[in-house]
GUBAMAR-401315 format. One record per residue (C-alpha): x, y, z. Coordinates in steps of 0.25 Angstrom, whole numbers, padded with zeros to 4 digits, always signed. Layout:
BEGIN
rec x = X	y = Y	z = Z
...
***
This chain:
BEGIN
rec x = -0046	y = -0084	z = +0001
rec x = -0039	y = -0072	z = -0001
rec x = -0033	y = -0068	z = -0018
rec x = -0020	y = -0071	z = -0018
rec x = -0012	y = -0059	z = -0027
rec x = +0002	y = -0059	z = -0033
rec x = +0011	y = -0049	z = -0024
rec x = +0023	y = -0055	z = -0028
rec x = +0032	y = -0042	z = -0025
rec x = +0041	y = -0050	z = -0015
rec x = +0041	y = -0063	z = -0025
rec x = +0052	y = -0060	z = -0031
rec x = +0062	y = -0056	z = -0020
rec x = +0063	y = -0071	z = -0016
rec x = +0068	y = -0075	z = -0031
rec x = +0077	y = -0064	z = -0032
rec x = +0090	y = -0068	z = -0035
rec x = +0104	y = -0067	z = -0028
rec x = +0107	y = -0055	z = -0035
rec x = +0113	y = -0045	z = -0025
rec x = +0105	y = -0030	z = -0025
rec x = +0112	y = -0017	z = -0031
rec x = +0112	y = -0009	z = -0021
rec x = +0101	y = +0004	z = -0026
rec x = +0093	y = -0007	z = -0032
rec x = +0079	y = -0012	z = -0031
rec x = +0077	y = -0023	z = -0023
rec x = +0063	y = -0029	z = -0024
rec x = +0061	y = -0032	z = -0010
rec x = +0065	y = -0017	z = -0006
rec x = +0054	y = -0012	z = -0015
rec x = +0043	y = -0023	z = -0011
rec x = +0047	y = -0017	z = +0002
rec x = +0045	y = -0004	z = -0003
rec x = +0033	y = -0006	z = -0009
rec x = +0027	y = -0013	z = +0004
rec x = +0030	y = -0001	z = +0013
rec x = +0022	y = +0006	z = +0003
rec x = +0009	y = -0003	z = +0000
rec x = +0009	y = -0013	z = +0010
rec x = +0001	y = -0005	z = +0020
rec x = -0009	y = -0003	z = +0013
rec x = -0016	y = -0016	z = +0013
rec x = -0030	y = -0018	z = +0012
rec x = -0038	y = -0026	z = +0022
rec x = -0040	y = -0038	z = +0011
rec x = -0025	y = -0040	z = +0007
rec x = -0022	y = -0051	z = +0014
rec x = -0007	y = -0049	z = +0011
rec x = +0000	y = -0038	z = +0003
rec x = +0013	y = -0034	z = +0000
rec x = +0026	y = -0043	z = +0003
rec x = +0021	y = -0056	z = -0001
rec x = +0021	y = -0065	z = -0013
rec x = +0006	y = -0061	z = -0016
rec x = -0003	y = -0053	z = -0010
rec x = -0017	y = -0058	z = -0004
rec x = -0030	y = -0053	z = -0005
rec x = -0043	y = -0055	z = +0001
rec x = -0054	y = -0052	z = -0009
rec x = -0069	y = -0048	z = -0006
rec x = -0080	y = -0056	z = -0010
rec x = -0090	y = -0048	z = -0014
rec x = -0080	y = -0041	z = -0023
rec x = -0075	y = -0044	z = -0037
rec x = -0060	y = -0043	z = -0040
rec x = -0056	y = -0031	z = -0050
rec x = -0041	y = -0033	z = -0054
rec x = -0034	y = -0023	z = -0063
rec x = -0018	y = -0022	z = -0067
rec x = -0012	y = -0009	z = -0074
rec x = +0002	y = -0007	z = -0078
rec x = +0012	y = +0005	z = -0079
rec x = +0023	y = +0007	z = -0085
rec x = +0035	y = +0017	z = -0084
rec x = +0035	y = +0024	z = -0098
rec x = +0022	y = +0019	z = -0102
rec x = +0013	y = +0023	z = -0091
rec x = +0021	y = +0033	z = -0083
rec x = +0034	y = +0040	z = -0085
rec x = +0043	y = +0047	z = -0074
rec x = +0043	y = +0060	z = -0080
rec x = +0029	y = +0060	z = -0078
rec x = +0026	y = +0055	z = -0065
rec x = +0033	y = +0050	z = -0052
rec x = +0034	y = +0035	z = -0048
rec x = +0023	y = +0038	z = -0037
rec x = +0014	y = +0043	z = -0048
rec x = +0016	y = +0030	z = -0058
rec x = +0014	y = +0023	z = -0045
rec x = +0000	y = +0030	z = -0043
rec x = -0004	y = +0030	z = -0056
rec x = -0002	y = +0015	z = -0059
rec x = -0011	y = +0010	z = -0045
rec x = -0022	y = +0021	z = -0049
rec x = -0023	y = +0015	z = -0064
rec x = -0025	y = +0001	z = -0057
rec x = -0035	y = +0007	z = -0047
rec x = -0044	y = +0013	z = -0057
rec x = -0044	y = +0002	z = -0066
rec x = -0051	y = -0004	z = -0052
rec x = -0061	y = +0009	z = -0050
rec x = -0065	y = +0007	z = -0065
rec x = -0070	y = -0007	z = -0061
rec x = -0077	y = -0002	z = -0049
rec x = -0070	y = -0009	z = -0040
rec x = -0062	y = -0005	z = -0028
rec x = -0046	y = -0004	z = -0027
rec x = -0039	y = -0016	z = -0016
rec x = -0025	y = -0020	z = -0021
rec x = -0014	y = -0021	z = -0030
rec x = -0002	y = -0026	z = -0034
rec x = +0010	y = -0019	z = -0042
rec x = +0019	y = -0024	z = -0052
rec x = +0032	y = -0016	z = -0052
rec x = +0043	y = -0017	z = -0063
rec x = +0053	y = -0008	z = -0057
rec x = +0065	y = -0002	z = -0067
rec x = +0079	y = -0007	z = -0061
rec x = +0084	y = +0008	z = -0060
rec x = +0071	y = +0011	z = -0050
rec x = +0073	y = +0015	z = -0035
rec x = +0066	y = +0009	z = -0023
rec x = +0061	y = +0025	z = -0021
rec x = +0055	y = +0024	z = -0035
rec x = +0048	y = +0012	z = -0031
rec x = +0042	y = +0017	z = -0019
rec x = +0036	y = +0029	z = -0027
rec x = +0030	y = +0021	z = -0036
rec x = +0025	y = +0010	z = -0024
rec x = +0020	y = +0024	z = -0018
rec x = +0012	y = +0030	z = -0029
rec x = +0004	y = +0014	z = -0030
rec x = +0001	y = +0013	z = -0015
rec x = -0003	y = +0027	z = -0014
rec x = -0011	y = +0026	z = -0026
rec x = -0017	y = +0013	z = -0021
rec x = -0020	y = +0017	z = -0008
rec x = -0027	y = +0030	z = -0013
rec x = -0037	y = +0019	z = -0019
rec x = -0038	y = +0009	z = -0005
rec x = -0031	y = -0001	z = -0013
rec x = -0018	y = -0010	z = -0008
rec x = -0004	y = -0013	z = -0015
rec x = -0002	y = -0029	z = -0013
rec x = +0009	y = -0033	z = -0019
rec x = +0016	y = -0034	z = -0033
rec x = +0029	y = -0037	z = -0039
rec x = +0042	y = -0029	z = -0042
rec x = +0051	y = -0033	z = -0056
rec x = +0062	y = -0026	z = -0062
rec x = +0056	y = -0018	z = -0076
rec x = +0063	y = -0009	z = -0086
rec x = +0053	y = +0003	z = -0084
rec x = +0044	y = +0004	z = -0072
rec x = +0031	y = -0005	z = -0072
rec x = +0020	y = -0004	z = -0063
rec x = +0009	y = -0016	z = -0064
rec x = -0004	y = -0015	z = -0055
rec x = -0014	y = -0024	z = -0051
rec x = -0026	y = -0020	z = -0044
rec x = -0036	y = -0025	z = -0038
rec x = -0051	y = -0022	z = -0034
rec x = -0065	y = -0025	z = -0028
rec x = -0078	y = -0021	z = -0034
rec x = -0093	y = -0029	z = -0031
rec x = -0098	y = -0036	z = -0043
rec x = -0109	y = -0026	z = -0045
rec x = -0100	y = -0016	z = -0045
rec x = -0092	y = -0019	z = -0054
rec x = -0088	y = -0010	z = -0067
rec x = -0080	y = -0014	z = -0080
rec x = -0080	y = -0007	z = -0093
rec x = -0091	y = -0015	z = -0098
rec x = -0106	y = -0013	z = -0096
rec x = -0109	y = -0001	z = -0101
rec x = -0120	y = +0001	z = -0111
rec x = -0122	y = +0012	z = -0122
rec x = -0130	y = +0025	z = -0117
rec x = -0121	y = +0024	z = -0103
rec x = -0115	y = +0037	z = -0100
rec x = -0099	y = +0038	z = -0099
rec x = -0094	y = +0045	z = -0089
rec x = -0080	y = +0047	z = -0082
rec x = -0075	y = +0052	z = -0067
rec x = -0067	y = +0063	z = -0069
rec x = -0060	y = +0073	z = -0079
rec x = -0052	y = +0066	z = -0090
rec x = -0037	y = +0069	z = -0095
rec x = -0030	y = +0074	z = -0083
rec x = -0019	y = +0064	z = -0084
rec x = -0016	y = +0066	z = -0097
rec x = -0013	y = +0080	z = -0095
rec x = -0006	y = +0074	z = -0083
rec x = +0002	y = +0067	z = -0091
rec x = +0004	y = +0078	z = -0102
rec x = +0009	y = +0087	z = -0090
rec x = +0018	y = +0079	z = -0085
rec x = +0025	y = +0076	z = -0099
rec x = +0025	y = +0092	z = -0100
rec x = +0015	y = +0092	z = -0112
rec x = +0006	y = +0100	z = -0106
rec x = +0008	y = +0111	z = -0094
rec x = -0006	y = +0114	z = -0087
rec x = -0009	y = +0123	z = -0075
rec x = -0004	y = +0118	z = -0064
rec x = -0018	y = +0115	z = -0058
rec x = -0022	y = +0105	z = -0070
rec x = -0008	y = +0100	z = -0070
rec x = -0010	y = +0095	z = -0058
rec x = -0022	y = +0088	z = -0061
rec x = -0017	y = +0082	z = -0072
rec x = -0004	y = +0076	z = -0065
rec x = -0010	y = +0070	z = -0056
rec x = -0021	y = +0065	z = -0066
rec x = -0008	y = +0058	z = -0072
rec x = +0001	y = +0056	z = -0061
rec x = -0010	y = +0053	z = -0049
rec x = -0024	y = +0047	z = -0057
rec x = -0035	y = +0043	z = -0045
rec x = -0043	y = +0030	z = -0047
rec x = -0057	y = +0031	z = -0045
rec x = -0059	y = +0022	z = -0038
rec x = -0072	y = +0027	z = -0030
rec x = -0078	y = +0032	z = -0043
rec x = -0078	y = +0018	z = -0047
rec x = -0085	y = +0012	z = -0034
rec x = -0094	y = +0023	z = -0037
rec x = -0097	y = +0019	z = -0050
rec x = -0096	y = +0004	z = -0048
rec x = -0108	y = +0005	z = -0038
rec x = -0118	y = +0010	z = -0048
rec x = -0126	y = +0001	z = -0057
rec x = -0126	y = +0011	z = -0067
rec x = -0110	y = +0012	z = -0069
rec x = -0111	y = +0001	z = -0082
rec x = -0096	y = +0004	z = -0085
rec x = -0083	y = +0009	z = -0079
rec x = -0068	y = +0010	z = -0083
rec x = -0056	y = +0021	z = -0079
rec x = -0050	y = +0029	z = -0089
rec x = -0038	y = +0027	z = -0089
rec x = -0034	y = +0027	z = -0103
rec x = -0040	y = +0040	z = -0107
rec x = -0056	y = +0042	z = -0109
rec x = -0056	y = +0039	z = -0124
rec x = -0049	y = +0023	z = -0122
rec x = -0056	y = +0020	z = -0110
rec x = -0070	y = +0025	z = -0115
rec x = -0067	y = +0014	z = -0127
rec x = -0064	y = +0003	z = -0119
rec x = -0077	y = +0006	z = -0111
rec x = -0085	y = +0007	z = -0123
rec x = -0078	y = -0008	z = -0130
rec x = -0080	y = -0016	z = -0116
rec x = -0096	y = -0010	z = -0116
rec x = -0098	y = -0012	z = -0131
rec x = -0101	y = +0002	z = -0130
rec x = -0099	y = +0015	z = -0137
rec x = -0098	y = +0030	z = -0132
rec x = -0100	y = +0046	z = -0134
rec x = -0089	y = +0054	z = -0126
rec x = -0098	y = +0067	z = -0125
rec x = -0086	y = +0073	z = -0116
rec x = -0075	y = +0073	z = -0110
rec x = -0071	y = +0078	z = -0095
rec x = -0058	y = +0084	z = -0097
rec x = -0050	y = +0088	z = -0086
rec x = -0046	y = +0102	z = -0084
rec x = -0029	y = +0098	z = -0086
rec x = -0032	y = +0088	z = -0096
rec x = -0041	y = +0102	z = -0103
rec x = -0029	y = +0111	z = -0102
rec x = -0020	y = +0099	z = -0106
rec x = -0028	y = +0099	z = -0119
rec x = -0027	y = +0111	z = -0122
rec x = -0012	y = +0112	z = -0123
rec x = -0011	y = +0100	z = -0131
rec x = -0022	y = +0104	z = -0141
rec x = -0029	y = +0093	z = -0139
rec x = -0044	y = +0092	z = -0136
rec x = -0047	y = +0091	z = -0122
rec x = -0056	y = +0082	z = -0122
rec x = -0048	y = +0072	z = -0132
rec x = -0037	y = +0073	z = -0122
rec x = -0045	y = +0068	z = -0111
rec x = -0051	y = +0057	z = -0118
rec x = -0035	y = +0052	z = -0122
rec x = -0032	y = +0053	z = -0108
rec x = -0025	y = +0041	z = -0099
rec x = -0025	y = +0039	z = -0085
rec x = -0037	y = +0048	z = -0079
rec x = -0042	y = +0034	z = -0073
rec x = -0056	y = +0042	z = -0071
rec x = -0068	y = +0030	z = -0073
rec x = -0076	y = +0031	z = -0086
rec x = -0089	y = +0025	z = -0083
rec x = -0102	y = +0021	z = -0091
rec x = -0115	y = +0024	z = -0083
rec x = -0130	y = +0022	z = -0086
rec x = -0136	y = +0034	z = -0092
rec x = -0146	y = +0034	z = -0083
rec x = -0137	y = +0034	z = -0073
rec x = -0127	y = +0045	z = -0076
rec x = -0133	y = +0057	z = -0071
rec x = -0135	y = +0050	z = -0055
rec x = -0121	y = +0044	z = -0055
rec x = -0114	y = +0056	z = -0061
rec x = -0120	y = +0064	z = -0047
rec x = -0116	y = +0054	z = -0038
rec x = -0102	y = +0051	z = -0043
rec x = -0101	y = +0068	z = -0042
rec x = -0107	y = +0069	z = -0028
rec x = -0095	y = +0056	z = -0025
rec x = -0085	y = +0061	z = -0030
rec x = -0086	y = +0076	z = -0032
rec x = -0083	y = +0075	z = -0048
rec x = -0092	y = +0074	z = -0059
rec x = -0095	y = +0062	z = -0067
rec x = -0090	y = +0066	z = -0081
rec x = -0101	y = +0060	z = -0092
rec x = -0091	y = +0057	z = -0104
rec x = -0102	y = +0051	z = -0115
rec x = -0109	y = +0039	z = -0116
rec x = -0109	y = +0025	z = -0121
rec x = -0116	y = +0021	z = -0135
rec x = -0120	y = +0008	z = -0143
rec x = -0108	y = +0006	z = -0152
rec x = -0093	y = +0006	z = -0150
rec x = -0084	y = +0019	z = -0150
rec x = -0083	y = +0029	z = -0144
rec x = -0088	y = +0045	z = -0151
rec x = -0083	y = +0058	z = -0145
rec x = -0088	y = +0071	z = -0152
rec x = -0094	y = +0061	z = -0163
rec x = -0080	y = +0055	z = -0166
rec x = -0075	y = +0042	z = -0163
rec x = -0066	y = +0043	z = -0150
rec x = -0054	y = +0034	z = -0151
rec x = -0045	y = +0030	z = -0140
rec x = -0035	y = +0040	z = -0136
rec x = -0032	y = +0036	z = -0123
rec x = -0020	y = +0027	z = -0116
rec x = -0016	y = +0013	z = -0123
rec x = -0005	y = +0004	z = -0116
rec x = +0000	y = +0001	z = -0130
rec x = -0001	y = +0014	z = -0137
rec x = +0004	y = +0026	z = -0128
rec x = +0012	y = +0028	z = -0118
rec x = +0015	y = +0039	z = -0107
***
């Protein structure tokens, strides 16, 4: 039997009431016709149904285990105008779904979006935002499937996303043990120094500000990193860093009753020179950074050295060794104790 999944996007058009339409102003079966010219193509060969019904349906595999995620962005939390276009909140809210999938090892199928859509909001601006998802997804082989629409005071983009991993393949924060080596897939702090760019606190060469915009504004998922790391025995743990280095290292080290050294830090070239106009530490700045949705993962010592050239001859990067996990709890950095610095839903906002 096929999994039956909430769609629900045309649900609400048979309740409407008798409430005539302004002329100019969103009507929910204009945009869920919008937003099915958009996604509804790309449909995978196991979606049973897609878009344009009151729940999609969905053949699963069974040799597979189910991995099911859901991320939320806000307008004025998340994201701002002034700092990226619709298209680009669009993209950046299906990547951060996608990578929480890669960090499980598993591999990207479908979604369904939430949108809360402000009153004063055109069918244009929808169909940005509807772009940036389904070009974001499909840049990952994964399928938009249905959703819901609602009327919101500020713009809200809710996700869920849904992947397939084998049961020995499977990676979760847990499961690493102290002497493993912690490493991470690319250069750290470019989307912070996106962000500073884009808020004019900073002004890099146009090279590294390039880099460093579409760090913030364009994130890629690793997603083949993480089937490339979910393959190997010796992987004991894996999770994305997506709210900066120093927070998510803690929350690996809490969920493997582990603690950790940070010998270094891989900084990226724009998140250096971003550094060094703020007067901070490179390195420090890295570590607070949010959004580089790189995958940190725990590998056995043993190990390290044989994956590090495999995942280089793969991918053409290096496999950057960040430190390594120890018996105890916290985490030390230069011999201090490195607190979190990174994102927190409830304590920052962007």
């Amino acid at each position: 039997m096929g999994v039956i999944l909430s769609g629900g996007a045309q649900r609400r058009s048979r309740r409407t009431s008798g409430a005539s339409a302004v002329e100019g102003q969103l009507r929910e079966e204009d945009v869920v016709a919008a937003i099915a010219s958009i996604a509804g193509d790309r449909l995978q060969r196991r979606i049973v149904l897609g878009i344009g019904d009151d729940a999609a349906l969905w053949q699963p595999s069974r040799s597979h285990r189910s991995a099911i995620t859901t991320d939320m962005l806000v307008e004025g939390v998340h994201f701002t105008r002034e700092t990226m276009t619709l298209e680009d909140a669009g993209w950046r809210a299906m990547t951060a779904n996608a990578s929480d999938l890669a960090a499980m090892g598993a591999r990207p199928l479908l979604a369904t979006v939430a949108l809360g859509v402000p009153a004063e909001y055109a069918l244009e601006e929808v169909r940005e935002l509807y772009g940036g998802l389904a070009a974001a997804a499909a840049s990952v082989g994964m399928s938009i499937v249905g959703g819901d629409l609602s009327r919101a005071p500020v713009l809200t983009i809710a996700i869920t996303a849904v992947g397939e991993v084998r049961p020995s393949n499977l990676k979760t924060r847990a499961g690493a043990r102290p002497g493993a080596v912690v490493a991470v897939t690319g250069d750290l702090g470019a989307a912070r120094a996106g962000l500073d760019v884009a808020t004019n606190r900073v002004a890099l060469h146009s090279e590294h500000s390039a880099i460093a915009l579409r760090a913030f504004r364009h994130p890629e998922a690793r997603v083949a990193e993480g089937r490339f790391f979910a393959a190997s025995a010796n992987v004991q743990a894996m999770m994305d860093v997506s709210d900066g280095l120093s927070t998510d290292l803690h929350r690996l080290s809490i969920a493997s009753a582990c603690g950790a050294i940070v010998e270094t830090v891989p900084v990226s070239a724009a998140a250096r020179e971003a550094a060094m106009q703020t007067g901070e530490d490179p390195e420090r700045y890295a570590l607070a950074g949010g959004e580089d949705f790189e995958l940190l993962v725990a590998i056995g010592p043993r190990a390290f050295a044989h994956l590090s050239r495999r995942f280089a001859a793969r991918f053409n990067r290096p496999l950057h060794r960040v430190g390594v996990l120890r018996a105890g709890a916290g985490i030390q950095f230069r011999g201090e104790p490195l607190t979190p610095t990174g994102w927190d839903h409830f304590l920052t906002s962007s």
